[in-house]
C-alpha positions, -999 to +999 in steps of 0.1 A: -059-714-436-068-726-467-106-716-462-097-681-452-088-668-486-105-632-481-088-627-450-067-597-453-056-590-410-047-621-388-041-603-354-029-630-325-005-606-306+003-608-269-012-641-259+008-672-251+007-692-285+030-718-292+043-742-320+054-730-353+035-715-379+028-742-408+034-735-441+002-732-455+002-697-443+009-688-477-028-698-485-040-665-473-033-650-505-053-616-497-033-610-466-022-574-461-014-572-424-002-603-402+007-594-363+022-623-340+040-606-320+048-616-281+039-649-282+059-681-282+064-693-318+093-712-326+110-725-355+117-710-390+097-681-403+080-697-431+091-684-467+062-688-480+052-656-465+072-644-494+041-656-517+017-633-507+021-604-531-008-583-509+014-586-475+024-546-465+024-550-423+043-580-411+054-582-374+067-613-354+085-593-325+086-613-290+088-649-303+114-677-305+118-679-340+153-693-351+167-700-389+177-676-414+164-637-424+135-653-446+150-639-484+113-646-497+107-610-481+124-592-505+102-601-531+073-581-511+068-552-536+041-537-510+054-545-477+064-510-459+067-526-419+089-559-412+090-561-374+112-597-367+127-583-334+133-599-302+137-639-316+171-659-323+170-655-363+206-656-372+231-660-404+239-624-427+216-601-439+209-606-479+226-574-499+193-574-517+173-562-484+186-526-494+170-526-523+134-529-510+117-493-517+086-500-503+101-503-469+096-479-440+102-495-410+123-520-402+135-536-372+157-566-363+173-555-333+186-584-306+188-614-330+218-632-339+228-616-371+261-618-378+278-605-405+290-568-429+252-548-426+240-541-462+239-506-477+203-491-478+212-469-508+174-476-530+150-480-496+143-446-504+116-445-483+132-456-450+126-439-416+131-464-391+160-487-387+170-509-359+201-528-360+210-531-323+221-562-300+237-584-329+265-594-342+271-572-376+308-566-380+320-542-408+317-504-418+283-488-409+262-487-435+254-460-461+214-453-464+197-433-496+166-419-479+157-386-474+128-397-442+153-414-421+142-408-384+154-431-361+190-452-369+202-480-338+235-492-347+243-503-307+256-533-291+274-551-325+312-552-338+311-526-362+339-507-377+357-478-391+346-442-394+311-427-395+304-421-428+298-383-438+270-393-455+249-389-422+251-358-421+226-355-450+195-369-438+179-340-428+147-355-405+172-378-384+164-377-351+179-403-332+214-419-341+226-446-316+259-468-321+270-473-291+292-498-281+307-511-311+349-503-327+342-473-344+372-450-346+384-422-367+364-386-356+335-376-352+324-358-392+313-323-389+290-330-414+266-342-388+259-307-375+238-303-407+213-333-392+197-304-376+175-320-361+189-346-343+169-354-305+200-382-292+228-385-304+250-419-287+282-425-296+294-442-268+317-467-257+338-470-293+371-458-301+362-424-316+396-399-313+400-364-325+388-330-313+349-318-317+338-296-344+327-266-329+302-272-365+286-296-337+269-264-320+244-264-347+225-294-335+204-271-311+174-293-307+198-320-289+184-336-258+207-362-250+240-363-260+263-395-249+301-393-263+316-410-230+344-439-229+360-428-264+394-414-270+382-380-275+414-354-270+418-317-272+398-285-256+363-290-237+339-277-262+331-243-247+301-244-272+281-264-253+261-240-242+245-231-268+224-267-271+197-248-254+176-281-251+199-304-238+193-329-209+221-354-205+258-345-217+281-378-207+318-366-217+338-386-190+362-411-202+380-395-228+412-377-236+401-340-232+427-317-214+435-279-206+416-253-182+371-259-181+360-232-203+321-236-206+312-203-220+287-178-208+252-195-223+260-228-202+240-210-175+211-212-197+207-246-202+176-247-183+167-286-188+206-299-183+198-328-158+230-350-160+265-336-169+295-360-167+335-350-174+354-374-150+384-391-157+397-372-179+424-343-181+404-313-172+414-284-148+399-256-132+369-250-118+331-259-122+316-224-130+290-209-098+265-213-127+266-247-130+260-254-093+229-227-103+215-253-126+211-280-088+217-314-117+202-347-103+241-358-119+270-339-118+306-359-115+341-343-124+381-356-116+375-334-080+388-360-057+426-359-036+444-331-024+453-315-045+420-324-070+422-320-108+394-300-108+379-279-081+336-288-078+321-274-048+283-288-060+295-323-077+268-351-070+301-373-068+338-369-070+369-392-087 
């Protein structure tokens, strides 16, 4: 590399390339964007990466790279994309890593981080953020930008309550977490992410009743809050998430008579709608059957059933 000093893009991505990368790297002093993705690298990322004050574009998605989050990055004052998904990097996330406000996207999903996830309190700039298939343990964490579009908490250990905070990023439009310990209830505050596309809560300990505040988030698509502990009245509101596709409520705690409200008929783009095994009565509304779901499953099973579905896809 030493001879390539004016080289400012090294594009190898999607061919079958193998070894590790040497550490002379850090001789390409000019380097601004550096793409290795699907490939078959191994070994450390080389911190010496962290040496080349120009880098802004960095992704090694698709690899085997093992080792430690390579700490040299933070000192990247330019770099606004690190892309190090899809390896086996492992160990905690440095605190410092929140402090980068030059970052924009960032993504370190299914690795084998471990550890409390940093707060992102001064990467004021951040809109991506993928943090799924590890092994962070801890409290989610709080972020300070304004531009956050896209947050993927899924498939780790984390903990407690989701934080209010949320709520106030006003251009979030996808917030996954699925599959983690979260309890406590689900804040009202996150009716004011207005426009929030998925919302996936699933598969955590979440308890309480919904917010009817929740109604506001009318440019929902897909909203997942199945296997929880999820008690009270079925939100009669629903209806009036005029854009929603999926709606997966089964495995919870929600009781009393089905009261969908009149607008439910108008969800013209409602493709799957779940409320099984829970503790629901009554009957599935004519104009539900109307909407002919591809998915439609209720507790409308035995004799006598729990809840009477004459156009159910499937019964429990």
């Amino acid at each position: 590399f030493s001879r390539l000093y004016e080289l400012r893009t090294l594009s190898v991505s999607d061919n079958q390339l193998t070894g590790e990368i040497g550490a002379n790297i850090d001789g390409l002093t000019k380097l601004t964007n550096l793409d290795l993705a699907s490939n078959r690298f191994r070994g450390h990322v080389p911190h010496g990466l962290g040496g080349i004050p120009t880098l802004s574009y960095v992704r090694l998605s698709n690899n085997r790279f093992t080792g430690a989050f390579p700490t040299s990055f933070i000192s990247l004052n330019n770099l606004h994309t690190l892309l190090i998904d899809n390896n086996a990097i492992g160990g905690t996330l440095p605190a410092l890593i929140g402090m980068m406000k030059t970052l924009v996207n960032l993504r370190l999903h299914k690795n084998d981080f471990y550890g409390d996830l940093p707060n992102f309190s001064d990467a004021i700039l951040l809109e991506t953020a993928h943090f799924d298939d590890n092994f962070f343990k801890g409290p989610l964490p709080q972020f300070g930008s304004q531009r956050l579009r896209e947050l993927y908490l899924d498939k780790n250990s984390l903990t407690g309550a989701i934080p209010i905070s949320y709520g106030g990023h006003p251009k979030l439009q996808i917030l996954s977490a699925r599959n983690n310990d979260l309890s406590s209830t689900i804040p009202a505050s996150l009716a004011s992410a207005t426009n929030l596309g998925v919302l996936d809560l699933s598969y955590n300990k979440l308890s309480g009743e919904l917010s009817q505040n929740l109604s506001q988030l009318t440019q929902l698509r897909q909203l997942y809050l199945n296997n929880n502990r999820l008690q009270g009245s079925f939100p009669s509101w629903l209806g009036s998430m005029k854009n929603l596709e999926i709606a997966h409520f089964n495995n919870n705690l929600f009781s009393g008579d089905l009261q969908l409200g009149y607008e439910f008929e108008n969800l013209d783009y409602l493709t799957e709608f779940t409320i099984e095994f829970n503790q629901i009565s009554g009957i599935v509304p004519e104009d539900v059957c109307d909407l002919l779901l591809d998915v439609l499953t209720a507790d409308c099973w035995g004799n006598p059933a729990a809840l009477d579905c004459p156009c159910c896809t499937k019964c429990f």
